[in-house]
N, C-alpha and C positions, 0 to 999 in steps of 0.2 A: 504494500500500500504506500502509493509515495502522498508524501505530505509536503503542504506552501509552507514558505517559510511563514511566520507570525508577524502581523502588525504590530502599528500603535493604537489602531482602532480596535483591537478584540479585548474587551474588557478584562481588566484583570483579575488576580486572585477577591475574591467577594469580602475575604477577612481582612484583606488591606486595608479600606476605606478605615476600618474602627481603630487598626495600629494608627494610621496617618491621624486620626483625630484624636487620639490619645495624647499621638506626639506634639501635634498643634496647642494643645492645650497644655501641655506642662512646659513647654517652651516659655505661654506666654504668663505661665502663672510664676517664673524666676528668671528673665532673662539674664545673661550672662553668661561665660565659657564655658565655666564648670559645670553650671544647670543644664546648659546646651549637650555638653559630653555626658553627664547621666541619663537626660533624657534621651540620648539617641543609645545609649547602652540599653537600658529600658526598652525601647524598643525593639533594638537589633535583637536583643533577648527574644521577645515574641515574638519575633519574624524567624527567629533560630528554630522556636519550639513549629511554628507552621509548617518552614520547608521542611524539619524532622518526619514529621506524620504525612505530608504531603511525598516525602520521598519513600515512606516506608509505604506508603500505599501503593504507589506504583511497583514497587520489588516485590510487595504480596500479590498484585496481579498478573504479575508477570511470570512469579513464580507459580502461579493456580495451575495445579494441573491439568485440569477441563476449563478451557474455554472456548466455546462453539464458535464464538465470531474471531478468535486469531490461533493462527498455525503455533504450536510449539516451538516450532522450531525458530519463525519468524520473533516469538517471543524471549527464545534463548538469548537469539543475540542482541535484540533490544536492551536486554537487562545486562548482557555483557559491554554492549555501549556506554548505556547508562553508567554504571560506574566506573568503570574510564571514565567518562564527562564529568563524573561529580567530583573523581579524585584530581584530576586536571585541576577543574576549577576553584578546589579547596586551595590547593596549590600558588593557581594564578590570584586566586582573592588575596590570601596572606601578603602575596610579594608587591601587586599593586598597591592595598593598602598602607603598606610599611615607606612603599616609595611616594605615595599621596602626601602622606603625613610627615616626610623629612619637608617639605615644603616650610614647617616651623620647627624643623631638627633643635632639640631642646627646648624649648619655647614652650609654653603653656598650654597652645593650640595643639600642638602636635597629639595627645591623647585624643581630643575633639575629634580634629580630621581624622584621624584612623577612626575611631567611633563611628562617624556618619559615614566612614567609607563604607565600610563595613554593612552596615544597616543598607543603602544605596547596591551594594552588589548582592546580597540577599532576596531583599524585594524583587533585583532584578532577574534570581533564580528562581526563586516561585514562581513571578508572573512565566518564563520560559519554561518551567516543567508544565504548569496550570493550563498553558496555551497548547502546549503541543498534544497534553494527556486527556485533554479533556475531551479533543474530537476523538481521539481513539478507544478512550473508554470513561463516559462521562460520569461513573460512579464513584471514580478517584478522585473526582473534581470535586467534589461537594465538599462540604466543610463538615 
């Protein structure tokens, strides 16, 4: 089954909307660097706990042994993908954010920016699992 690559228009993960508003809101109720860097900890936290379940959902369906609407085999190697992709990207996150964040190398910012990098490449794994899993099998999608 070949699949399009995913937009900006396909809506994203549905539990984001409530992190983002979470995080709007504790932003605006301490502004400042260090409230800025807890509160984007805080959230990268629960965007951590979503792609968690979100990714274990797809490795449990993939690993299902009957499923009538995809090949096994087809399925194998999906989830042999998959992680490859996720260990890549665990990889690629640490290194980009480490290099984001020398941008205030020492400096008080530097925890901040690793923080929201952090949280910003998260979000942007959910939404890319959530996109791609959801036309394949939309009962991983759900929340």
């Amino acid at each position: 089954m070949l699949h399009k690559l995913t937009t900006d228009w396909t809506p994203p993960h549905p539990a984001l909307a409530r992190i983002q508003a979470h995080l709007d809101h504790c932003k605006e109720l301490q502004p400042g660097n260090i409230n800025e860097m807890l509160c984007a900890i805080e959230a990268d936290s629960a965007v951590d706990t979503l792609l968690n379940a979100l990714y274990g959902k797809i490795v449990a369906k993939l690993k299902k042994a009957e499923d009538p609407e995809h090949d096994i085999e087809d399925r194998k190697e999906l989830l042999r993908r998959l992680v490859a992709s996720e260990r890549a990207w665990i990889t690629y996150r640490e290194a980009e954010c480490s290099h984001a964040s020398a941008d205030m190398l020492g400096g008080s910012g530097e925890k901040t920016i690793l923080a929201q990098c952090r949280l910003s490449m998260r979000l942007d794994r959910v939404n890319t699992l959530f996109r791609f899993y959801k036309v394949r099998a939309p009962d991983i999608a759900s929340e």
